[in-house]
N, CA, C and O atoms as a printed pandas DataFrame, in Angstrom:
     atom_number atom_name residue_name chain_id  residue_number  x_coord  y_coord  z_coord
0              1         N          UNK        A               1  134.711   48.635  298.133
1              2        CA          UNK        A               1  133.599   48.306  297.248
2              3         C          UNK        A               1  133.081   49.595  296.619
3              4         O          UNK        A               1  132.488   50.425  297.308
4              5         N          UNK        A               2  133.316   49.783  295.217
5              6        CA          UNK        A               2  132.478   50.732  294.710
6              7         C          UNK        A               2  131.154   50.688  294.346
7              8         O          UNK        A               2  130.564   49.736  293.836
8              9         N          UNK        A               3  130.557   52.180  294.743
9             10        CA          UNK        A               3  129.087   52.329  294.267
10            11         C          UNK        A               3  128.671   52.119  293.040
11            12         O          UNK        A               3  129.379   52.448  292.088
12            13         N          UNK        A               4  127.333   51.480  292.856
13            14        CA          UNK        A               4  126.599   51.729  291.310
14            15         C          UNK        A               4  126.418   52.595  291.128
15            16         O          UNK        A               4  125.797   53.334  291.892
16            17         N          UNK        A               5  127.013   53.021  289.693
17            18        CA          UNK        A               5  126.162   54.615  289.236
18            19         C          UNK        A               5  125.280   54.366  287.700
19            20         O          UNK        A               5  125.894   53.865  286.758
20            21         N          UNK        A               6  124.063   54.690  287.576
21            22        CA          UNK        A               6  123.504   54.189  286.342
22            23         C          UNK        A               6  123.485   55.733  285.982
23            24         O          UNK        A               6  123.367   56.725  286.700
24            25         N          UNK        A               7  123.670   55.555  284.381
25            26        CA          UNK        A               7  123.247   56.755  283.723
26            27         C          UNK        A               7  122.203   56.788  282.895
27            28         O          UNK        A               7  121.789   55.890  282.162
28            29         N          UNK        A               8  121.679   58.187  283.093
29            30        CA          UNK        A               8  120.023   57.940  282.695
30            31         C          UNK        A               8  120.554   59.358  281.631
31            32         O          UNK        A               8  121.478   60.134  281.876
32            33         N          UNK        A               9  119.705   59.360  280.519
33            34        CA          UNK        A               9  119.338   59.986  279.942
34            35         C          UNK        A               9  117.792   60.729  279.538
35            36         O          UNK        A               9  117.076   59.851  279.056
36            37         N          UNK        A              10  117.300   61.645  279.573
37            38        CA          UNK        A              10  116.096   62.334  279.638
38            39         C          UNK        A              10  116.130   63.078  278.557
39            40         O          UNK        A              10  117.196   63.498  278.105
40            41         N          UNK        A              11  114.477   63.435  277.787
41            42        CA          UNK        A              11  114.370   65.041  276.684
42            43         C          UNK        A              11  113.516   65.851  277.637
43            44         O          UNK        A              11  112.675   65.570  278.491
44            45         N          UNK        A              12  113.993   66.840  277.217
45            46        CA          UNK        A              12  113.531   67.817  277.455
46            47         C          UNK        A              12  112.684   68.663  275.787
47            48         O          UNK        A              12  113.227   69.335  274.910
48            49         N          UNK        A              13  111.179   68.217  275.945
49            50        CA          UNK        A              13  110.370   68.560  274.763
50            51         C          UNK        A              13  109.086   69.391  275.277
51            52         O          UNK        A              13  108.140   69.431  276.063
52            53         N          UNK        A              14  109.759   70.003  274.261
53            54        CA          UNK        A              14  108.671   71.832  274.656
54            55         C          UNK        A              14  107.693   71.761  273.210
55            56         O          UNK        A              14  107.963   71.317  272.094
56            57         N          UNK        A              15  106.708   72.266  273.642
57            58        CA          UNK        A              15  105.775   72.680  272.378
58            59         C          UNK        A              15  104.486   73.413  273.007
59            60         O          UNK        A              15  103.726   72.931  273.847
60            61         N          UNK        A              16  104.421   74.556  272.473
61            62        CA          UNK        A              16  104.002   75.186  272.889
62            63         C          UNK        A              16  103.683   75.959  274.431
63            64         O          UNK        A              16  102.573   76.162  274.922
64            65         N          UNK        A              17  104.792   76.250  274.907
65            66        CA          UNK        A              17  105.077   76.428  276.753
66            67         C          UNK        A              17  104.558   75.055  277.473
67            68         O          UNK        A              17  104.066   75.079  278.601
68            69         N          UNK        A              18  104.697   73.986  276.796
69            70        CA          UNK        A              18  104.198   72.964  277.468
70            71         C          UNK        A              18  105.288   72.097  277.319
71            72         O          UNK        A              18  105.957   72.163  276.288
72            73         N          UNK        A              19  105.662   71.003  278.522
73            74        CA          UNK        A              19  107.051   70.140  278.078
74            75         C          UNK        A              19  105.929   68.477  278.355
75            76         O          UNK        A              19  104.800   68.050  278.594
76            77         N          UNK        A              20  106.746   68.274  278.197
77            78        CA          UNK        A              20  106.212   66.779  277.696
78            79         C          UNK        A              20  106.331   65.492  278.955
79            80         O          UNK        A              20  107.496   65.096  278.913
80            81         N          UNK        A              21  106.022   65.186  279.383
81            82        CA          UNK        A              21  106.034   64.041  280.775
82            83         C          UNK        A              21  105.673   62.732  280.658
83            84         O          UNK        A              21  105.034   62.390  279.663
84            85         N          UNK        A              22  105.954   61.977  281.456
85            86        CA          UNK        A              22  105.546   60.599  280.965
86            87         C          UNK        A              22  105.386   59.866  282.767
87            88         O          UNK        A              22  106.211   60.146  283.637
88            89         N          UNK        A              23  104.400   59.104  282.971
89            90        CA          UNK        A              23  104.244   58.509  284.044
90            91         C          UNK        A              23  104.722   57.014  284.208
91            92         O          UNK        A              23  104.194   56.203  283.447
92            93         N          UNK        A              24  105.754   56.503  285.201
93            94        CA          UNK        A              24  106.033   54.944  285.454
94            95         C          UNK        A              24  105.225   54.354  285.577
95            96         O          UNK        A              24  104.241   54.739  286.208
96            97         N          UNK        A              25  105.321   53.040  284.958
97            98        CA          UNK        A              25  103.753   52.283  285.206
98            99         C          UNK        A              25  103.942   51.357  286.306
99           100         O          UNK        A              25  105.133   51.074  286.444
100          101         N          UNK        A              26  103.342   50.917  286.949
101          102        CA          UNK        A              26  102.862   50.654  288.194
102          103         C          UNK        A              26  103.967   48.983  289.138
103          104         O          UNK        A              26  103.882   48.451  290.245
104          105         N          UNK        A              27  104.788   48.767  288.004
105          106        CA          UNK        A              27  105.660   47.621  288.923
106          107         C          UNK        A              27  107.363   48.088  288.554
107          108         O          UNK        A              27  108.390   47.435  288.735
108          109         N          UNK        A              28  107.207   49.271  288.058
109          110        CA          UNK        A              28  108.746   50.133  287.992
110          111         C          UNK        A              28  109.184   50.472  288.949
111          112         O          UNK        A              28  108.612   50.620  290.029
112          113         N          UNK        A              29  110.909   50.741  288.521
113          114        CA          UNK        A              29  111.454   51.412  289.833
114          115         C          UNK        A              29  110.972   52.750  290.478
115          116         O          UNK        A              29  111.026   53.673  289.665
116          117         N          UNK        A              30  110.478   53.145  291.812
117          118        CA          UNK        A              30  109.494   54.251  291.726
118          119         C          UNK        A              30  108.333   54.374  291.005
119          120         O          UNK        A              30  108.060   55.385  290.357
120          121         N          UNK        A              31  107.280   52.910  291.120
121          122        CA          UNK        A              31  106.503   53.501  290.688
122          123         C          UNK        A              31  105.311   55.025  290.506
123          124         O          UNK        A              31  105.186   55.881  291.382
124          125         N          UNK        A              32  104.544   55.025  289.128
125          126        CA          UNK        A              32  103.628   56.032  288.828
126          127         C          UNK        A              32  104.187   57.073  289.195
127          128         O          UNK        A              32  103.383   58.003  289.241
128          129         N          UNK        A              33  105.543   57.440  289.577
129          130        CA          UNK        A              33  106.185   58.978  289.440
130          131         C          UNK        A              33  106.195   59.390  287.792
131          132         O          UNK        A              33  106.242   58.653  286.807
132          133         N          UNK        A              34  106.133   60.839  287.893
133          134        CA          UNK        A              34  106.711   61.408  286.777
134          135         C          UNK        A              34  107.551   62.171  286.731
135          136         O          UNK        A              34  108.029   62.991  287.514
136          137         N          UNK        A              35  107.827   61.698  285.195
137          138        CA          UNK        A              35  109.671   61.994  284.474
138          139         C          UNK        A              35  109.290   62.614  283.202
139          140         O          UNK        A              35  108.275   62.315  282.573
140          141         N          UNK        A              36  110.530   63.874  282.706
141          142        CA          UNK        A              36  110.706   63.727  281.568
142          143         C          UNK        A              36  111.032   62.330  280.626
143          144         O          UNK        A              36  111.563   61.442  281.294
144          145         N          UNK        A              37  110.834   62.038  279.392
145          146        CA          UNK        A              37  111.062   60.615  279.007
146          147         C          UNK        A              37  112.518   60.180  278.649
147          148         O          UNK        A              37  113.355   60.882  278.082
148          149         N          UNK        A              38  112.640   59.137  279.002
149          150        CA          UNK        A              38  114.076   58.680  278.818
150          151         C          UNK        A              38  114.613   57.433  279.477
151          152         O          UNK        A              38  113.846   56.472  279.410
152          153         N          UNK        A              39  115.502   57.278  279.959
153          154        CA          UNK        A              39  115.761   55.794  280.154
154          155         C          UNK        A              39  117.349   55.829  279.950
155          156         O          UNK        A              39  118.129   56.598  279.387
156          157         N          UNK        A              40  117.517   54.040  281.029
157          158        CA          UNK        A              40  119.133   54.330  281.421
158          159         C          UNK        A              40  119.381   54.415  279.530
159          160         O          UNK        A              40  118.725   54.557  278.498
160          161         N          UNK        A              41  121.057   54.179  280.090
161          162        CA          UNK        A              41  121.871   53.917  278.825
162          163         C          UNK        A              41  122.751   52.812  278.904
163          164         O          UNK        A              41  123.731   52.652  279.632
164          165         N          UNK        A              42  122.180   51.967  277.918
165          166        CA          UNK        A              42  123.294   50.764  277.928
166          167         C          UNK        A              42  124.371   50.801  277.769
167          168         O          UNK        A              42  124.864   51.836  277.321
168          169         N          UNK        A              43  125.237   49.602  278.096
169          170        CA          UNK        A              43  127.259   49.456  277.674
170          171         C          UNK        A              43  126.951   49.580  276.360
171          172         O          UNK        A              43  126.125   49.009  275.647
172          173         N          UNK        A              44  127.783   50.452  276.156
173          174        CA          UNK        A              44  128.463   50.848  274.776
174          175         C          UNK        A              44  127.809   51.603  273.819
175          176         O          UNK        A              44  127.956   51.688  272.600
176          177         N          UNK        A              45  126.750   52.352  274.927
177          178        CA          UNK        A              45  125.893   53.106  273.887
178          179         C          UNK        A              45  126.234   54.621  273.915
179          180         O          UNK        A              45  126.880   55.019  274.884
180          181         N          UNK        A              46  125.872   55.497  272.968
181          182        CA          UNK        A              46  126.296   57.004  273.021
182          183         C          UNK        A              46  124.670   57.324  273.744
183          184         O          UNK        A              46  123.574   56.868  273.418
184          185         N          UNK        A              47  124.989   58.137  274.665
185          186        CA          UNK        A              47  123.718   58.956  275.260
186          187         C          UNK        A              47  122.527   59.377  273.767
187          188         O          UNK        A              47  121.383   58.926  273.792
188          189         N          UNK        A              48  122.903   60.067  272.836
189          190        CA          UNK        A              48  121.886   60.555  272.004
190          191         C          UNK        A              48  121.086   59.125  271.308
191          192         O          UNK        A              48  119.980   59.237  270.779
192          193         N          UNK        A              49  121.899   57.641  271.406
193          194        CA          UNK        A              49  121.467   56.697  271.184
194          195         C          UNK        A              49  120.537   56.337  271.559
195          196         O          UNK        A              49  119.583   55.997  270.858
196          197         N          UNK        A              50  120.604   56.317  273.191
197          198        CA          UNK        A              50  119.853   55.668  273.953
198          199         C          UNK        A              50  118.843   56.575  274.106
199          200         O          UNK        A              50  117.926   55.902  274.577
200          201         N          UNK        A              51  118.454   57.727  273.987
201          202        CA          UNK        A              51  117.520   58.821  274.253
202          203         C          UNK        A              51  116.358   58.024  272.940
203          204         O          UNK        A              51  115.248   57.505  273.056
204          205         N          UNK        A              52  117.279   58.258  271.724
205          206        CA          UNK        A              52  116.776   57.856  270.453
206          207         C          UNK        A              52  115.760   55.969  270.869
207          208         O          UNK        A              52  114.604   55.630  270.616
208          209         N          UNK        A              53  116.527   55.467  271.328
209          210        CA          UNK        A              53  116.168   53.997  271.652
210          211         C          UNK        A              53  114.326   54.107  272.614
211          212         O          UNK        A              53  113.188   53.820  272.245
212          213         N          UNK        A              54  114.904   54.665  273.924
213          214        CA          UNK        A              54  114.377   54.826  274.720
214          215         C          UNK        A              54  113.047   55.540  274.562
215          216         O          UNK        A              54  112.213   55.346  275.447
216          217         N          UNK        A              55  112.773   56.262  273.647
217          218        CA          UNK        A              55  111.518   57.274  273.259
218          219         C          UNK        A              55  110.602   56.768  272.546
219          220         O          UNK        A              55  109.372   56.812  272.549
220          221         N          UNK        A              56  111.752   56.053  271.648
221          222        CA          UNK        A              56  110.841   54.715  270.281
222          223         C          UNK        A              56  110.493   53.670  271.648
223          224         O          UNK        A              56  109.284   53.570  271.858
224          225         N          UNK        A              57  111.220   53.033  272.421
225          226        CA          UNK        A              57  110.788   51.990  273.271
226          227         C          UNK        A              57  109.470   52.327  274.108
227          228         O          UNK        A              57  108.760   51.398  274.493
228          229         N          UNK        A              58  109.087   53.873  274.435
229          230        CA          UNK        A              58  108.245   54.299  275.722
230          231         C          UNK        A              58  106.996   55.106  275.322
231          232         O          UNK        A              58  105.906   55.164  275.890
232          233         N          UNK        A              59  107.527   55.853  273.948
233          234        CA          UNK        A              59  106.148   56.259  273.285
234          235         C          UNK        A              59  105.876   55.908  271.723
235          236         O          UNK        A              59  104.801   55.767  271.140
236          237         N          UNK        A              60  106.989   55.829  271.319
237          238        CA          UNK        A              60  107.007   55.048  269.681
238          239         C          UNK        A              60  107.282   56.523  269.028
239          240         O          UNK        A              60  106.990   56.720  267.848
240          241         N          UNK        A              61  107.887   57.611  269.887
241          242        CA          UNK        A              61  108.665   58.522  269.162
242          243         C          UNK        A              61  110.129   58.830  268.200
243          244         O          UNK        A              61  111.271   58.395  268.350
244          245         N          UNK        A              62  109.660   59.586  267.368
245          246        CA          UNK        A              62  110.862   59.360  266.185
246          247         C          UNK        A              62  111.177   61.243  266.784
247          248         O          UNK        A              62  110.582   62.318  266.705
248          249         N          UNK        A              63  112.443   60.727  267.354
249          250        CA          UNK        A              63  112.967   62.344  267.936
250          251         C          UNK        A              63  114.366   63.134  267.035
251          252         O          UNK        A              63  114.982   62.554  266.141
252          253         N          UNK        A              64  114.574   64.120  267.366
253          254        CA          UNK        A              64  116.070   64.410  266.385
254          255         C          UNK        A              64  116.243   65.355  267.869
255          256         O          UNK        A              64  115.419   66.093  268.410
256          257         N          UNK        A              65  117.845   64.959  268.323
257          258        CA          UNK        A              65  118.435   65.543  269.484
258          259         C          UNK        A              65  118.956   66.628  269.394
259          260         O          UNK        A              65  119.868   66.467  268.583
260          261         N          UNK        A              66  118.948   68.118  269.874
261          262        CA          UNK        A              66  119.484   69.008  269.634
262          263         C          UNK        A              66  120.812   69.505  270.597
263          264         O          UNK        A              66  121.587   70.428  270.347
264          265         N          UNK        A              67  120.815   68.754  271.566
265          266        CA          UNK        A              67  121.799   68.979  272.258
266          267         C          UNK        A              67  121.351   69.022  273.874
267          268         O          UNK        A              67  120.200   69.205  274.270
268          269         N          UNK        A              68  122.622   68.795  274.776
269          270        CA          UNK        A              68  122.500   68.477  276.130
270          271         C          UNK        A              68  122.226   70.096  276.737
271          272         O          UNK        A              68  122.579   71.172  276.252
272          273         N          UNK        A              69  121.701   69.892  277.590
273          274        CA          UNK        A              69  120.506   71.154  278.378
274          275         C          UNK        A              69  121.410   71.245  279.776
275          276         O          UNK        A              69  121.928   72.302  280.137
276          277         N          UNK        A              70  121.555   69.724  280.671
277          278        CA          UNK        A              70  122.778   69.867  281.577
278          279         C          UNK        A              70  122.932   68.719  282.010
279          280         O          UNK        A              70  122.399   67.802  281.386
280          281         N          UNK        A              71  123.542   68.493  282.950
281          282        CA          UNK        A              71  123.782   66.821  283.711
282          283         C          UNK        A              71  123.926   67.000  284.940
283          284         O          UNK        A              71  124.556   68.026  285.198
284          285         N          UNK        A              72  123.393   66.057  286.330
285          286        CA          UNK        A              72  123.522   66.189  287.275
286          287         C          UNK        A              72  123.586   64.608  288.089
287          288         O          UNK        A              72  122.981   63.557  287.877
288          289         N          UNK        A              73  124.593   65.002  289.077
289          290        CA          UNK        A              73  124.658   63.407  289.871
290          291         C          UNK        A              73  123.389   63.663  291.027
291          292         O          UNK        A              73  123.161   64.763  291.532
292          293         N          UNK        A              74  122.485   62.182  291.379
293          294        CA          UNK        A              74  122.005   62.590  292.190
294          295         C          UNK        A              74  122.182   60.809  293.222
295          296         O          UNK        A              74  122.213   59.696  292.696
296          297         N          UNK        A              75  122.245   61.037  294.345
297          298        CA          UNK        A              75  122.796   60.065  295.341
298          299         C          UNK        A              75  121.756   59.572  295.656
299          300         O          UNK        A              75  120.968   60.483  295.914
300          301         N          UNK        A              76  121.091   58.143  295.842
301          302        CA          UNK        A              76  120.171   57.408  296.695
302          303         C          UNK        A              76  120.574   56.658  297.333
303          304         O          UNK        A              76  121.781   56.430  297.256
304          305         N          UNK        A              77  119.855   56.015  298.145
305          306        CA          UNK        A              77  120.377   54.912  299.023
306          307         C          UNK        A              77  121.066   53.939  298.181
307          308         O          UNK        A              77  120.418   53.520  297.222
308          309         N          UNK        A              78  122.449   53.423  298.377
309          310        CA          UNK        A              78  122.926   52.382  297.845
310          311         C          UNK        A              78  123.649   53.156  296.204
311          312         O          UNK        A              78  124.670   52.905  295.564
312          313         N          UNK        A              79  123.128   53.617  296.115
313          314        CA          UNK        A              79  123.179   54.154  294.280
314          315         C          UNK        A              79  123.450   55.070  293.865
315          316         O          UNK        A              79  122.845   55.947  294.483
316          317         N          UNK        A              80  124.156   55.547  292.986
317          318        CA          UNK        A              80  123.903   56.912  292.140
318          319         C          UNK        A              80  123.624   56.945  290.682
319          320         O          UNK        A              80  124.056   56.160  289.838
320          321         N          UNK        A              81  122.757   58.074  290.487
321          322        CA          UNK        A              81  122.236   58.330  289.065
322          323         C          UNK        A              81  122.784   59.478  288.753
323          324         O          UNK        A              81  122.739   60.544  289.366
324          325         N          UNK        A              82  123.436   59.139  287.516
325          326        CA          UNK        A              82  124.109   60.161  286.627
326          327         C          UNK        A              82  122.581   60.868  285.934
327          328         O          UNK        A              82  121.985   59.948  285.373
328          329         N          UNK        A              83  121.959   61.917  285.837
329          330        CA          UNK        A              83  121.201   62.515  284.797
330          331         C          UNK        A              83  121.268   63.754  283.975
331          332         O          UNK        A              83  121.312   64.963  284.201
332          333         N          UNK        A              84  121.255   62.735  282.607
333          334        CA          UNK        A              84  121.962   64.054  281.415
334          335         C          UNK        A              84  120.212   64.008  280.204
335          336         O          UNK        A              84  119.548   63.244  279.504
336          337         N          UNK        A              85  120.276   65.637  280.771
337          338        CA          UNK        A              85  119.132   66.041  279.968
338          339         C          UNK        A              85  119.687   66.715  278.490
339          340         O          UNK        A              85  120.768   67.237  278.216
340          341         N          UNK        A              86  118.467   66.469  277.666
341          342        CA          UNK        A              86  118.655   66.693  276.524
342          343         C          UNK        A              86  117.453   67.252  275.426
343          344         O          UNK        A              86  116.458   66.673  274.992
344          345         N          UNK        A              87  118.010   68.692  275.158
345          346        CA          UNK        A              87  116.732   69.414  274.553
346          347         C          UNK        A              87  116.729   68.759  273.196
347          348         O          UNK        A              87  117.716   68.755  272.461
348          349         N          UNK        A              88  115.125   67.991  272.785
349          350        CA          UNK        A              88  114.511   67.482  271.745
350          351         C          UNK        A              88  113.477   67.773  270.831
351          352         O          UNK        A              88  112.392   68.277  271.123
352          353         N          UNK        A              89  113.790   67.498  269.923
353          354        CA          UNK        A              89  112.480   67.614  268.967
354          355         C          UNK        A              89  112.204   66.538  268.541
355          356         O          UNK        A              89  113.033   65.672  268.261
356          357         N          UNK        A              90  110.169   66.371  268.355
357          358        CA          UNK        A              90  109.919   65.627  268.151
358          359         C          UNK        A              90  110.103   65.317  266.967
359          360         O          UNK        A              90  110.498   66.432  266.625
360          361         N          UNK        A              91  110.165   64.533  265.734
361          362        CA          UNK        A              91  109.934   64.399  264.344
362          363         C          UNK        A              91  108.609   64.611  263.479
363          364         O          UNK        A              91  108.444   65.366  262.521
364          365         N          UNK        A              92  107.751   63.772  264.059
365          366        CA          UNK        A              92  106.503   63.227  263.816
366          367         C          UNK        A              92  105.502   64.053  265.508
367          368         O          UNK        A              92  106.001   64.337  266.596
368          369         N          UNK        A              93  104.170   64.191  265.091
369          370        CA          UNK        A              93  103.625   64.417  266.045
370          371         C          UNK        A              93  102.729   63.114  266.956
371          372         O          UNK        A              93  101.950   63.203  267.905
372          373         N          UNK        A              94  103.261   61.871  266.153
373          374        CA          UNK        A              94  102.449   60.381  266.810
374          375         C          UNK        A              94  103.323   60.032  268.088
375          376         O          UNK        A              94  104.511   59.784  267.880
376          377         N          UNK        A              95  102.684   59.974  269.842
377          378        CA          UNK        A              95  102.987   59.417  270.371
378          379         C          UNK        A              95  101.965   58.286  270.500
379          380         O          UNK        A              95  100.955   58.031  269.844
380          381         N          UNK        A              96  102.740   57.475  271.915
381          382        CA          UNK        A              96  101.748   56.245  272.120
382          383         C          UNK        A              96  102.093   55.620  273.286
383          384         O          UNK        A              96  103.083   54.984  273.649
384          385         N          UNK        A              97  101.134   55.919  273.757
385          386        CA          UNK        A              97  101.926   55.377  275.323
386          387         C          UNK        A              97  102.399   53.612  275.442
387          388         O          UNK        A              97  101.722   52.733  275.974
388          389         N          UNK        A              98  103.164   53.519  275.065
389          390        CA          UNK        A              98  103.573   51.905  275.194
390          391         C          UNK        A              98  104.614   51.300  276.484
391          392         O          UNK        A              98  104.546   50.260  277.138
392          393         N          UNK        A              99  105.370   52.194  276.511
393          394        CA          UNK        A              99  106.390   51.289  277.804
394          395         C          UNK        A              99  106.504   52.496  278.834
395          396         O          UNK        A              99  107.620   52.907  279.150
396          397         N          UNK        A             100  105.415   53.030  279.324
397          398        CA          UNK        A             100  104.762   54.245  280.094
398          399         C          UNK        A             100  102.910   54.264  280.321
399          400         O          UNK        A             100  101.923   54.239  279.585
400          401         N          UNK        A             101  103.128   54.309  281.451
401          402        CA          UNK        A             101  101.852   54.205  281.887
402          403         C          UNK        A             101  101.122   55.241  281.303
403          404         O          UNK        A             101  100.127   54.965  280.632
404          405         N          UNK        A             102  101.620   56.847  281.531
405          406        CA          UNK        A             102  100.363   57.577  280.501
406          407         C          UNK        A             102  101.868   58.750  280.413
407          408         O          UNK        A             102  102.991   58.585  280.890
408          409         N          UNK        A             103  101.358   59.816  279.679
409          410        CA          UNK        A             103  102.045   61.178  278.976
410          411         C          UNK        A             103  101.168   62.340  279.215
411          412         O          UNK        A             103   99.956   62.162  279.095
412          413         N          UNK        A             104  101.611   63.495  279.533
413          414        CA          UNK        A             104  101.254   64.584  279.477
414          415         C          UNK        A             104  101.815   65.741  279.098
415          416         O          UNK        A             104  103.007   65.754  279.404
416          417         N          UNK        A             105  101.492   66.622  278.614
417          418        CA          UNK        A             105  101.959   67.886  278.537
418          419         C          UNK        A             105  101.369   68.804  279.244
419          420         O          UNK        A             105  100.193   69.150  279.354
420          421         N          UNK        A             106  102.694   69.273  279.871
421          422        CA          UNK        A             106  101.897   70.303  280.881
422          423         C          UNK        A             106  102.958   71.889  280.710
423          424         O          UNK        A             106  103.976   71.989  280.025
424          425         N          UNK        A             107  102.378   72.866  281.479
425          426        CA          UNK        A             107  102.967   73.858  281.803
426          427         C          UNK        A             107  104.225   73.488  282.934
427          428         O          UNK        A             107  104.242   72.438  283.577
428          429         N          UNK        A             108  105.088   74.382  283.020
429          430        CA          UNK        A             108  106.421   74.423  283.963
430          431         C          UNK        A             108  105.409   74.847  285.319
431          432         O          UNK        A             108  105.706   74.436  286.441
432          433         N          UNK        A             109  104.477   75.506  285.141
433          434        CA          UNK        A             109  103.930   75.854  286.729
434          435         C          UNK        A             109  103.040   74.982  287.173
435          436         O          UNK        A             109  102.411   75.323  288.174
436          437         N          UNK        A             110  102.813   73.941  286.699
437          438        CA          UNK        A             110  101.944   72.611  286.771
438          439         C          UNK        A             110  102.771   71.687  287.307
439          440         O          UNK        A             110  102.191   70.788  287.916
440          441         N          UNK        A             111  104.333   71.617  287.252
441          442        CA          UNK        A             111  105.057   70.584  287.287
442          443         C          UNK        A             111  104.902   70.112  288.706
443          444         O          UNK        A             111  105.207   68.929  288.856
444          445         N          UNK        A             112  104.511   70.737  289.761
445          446        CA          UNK        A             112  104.301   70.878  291.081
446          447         C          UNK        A             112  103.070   70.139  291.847
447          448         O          UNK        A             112  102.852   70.087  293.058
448          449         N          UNK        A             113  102.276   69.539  290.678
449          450        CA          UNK        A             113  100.824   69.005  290.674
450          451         C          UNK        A             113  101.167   67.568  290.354
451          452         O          UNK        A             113  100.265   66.732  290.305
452          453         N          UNK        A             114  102.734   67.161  290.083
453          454        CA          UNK        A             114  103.260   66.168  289.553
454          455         C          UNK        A             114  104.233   65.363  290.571
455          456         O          UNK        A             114  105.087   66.105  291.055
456          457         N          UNK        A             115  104.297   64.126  290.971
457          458        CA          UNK        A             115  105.389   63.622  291.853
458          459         C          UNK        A             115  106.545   63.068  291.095
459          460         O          UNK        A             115  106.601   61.902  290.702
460          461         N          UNK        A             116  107.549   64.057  290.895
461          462        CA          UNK        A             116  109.107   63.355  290.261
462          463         C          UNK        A             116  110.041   62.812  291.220
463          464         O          UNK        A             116  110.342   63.377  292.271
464          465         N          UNK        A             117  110.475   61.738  290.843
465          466        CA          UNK        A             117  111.442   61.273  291.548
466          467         C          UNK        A             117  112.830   62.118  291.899
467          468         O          UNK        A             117  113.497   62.680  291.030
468          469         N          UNK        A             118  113.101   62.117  293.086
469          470        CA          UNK        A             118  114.000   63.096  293.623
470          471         C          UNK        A             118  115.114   63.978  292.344
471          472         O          UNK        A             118  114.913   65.172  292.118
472          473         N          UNK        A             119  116.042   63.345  291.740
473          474        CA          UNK        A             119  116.627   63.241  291.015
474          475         C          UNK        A             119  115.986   64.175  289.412
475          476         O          UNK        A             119  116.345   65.213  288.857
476          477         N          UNK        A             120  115.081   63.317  289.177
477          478        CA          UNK        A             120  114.220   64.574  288.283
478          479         C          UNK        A             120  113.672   66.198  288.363
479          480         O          UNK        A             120  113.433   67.133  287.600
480          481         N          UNK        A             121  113.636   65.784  290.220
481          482        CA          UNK        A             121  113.141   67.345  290.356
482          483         C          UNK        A             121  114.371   68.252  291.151
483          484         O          UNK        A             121  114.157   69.405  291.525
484          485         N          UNK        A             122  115.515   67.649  291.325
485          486        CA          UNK        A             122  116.667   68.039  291.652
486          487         C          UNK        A             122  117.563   68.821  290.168
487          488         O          UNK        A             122  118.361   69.728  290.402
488          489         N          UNK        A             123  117.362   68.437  288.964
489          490        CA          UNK        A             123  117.666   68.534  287.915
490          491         C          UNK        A             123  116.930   69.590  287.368
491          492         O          UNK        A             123  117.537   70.638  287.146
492          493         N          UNK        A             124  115.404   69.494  287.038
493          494        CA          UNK        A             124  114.639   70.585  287.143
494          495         C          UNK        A             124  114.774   71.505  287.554
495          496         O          UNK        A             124  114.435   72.578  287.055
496          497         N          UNK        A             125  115.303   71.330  288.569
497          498        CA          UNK        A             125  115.399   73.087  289.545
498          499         C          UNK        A             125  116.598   73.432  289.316
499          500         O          UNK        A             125  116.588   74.432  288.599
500          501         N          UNK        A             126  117.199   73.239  289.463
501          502        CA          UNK        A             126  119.145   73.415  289.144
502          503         C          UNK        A             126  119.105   73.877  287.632
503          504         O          UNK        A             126  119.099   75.084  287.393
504          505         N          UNK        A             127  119.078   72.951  286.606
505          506        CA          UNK        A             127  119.015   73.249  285.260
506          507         C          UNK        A             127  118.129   74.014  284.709
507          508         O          UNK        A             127  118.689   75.032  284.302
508          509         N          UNK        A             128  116.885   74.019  284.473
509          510        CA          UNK        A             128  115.496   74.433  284.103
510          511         C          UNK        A             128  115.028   75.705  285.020
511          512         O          UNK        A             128  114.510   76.629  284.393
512          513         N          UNK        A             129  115.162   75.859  286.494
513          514        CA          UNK        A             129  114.416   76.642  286.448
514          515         C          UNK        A             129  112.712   76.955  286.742
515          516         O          UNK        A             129  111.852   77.827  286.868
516          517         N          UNK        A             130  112.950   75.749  286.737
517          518        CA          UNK        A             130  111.032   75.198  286.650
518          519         C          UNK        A             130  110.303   74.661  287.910
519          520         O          UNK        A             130  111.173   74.269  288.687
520          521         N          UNK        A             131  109.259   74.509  288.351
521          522        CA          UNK        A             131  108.963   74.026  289.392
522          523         C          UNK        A             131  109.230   74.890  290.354
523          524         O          UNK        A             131  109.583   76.068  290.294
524          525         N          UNK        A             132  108.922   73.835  291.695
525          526        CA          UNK        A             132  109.257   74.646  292.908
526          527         C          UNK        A             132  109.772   73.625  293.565
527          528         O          UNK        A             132  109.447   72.440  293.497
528          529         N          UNK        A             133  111.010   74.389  294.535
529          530        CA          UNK        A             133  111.577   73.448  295.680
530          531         C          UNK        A             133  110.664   72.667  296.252
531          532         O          UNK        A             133  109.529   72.992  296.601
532          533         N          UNK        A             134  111.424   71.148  296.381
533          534        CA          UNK        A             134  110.394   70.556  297.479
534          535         C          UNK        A             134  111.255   70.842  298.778
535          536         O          UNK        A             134  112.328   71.436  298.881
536          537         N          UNK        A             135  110.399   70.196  299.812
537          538        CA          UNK        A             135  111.028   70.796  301.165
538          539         C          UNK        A             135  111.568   69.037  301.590
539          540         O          UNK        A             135  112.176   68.814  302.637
């Protein structure tokens, strides 16, 4: 029997030493953790698609993708998540919190004041640089 592996796609959006976050709303998988924004990727979709889909679906952002930042497998019980980050720009400066409980921008040394789901902050640290180990 093979494992599920879902692939998630994430941005990575900087403006002004600040990156951009978004909180699960409260009957999600993991709820009220925070994530960079993003969301799986459907059959038959190209990753920059679904980033594109997923941003309009969660804040009503109009993004232009500049390219992948890195990708990492991360293992849970039962599951694995493929996560491929992706450095973005916004288009427009209108968000809106719609399919996300709330958004923030914060500093990289703030990120620590934040609960990410394993996988997010496994990625973070490996790729980015940012944050601090959890134990």
């Amino acid at each position: 029997m093979s494992e599920t592996t879902i692939r998630v796609v994430a941005a990575v959006i900087r403006r002004d030493d600040r990156y951009l976050i978004t909180q699960r709303r409260e009957f999600a998988v993991l709820p009220m953790m925070w994530e960079f924004p993003g969301g799986r990727v459907e059959p038959g979709e190209r990753d920059e698609e679904a980033l594109r889909r997923e941003l309009h679906e969660r804040l009503e952002a109009d993004i232009v993708v500049e390219g992948k930042v890195g990708e990492r497998r991360h293992q849970y019980r039962g599951y694995a998540v493929e996560l491929a980050l992706y450095a973005v720009q916004l288009a427009s400066e209108h968000l809106r919190a719609v399919g996300v409980r709330d958004f923030r921008w914060v500093n990289s040394n703030e990120f620590d004041q934040y609960q990410f789901p394993d996988a997010d902050q496994a990625t973070m640290d490996a790729l980015l640089g940012m944050g601090k180990p959890r134990a």
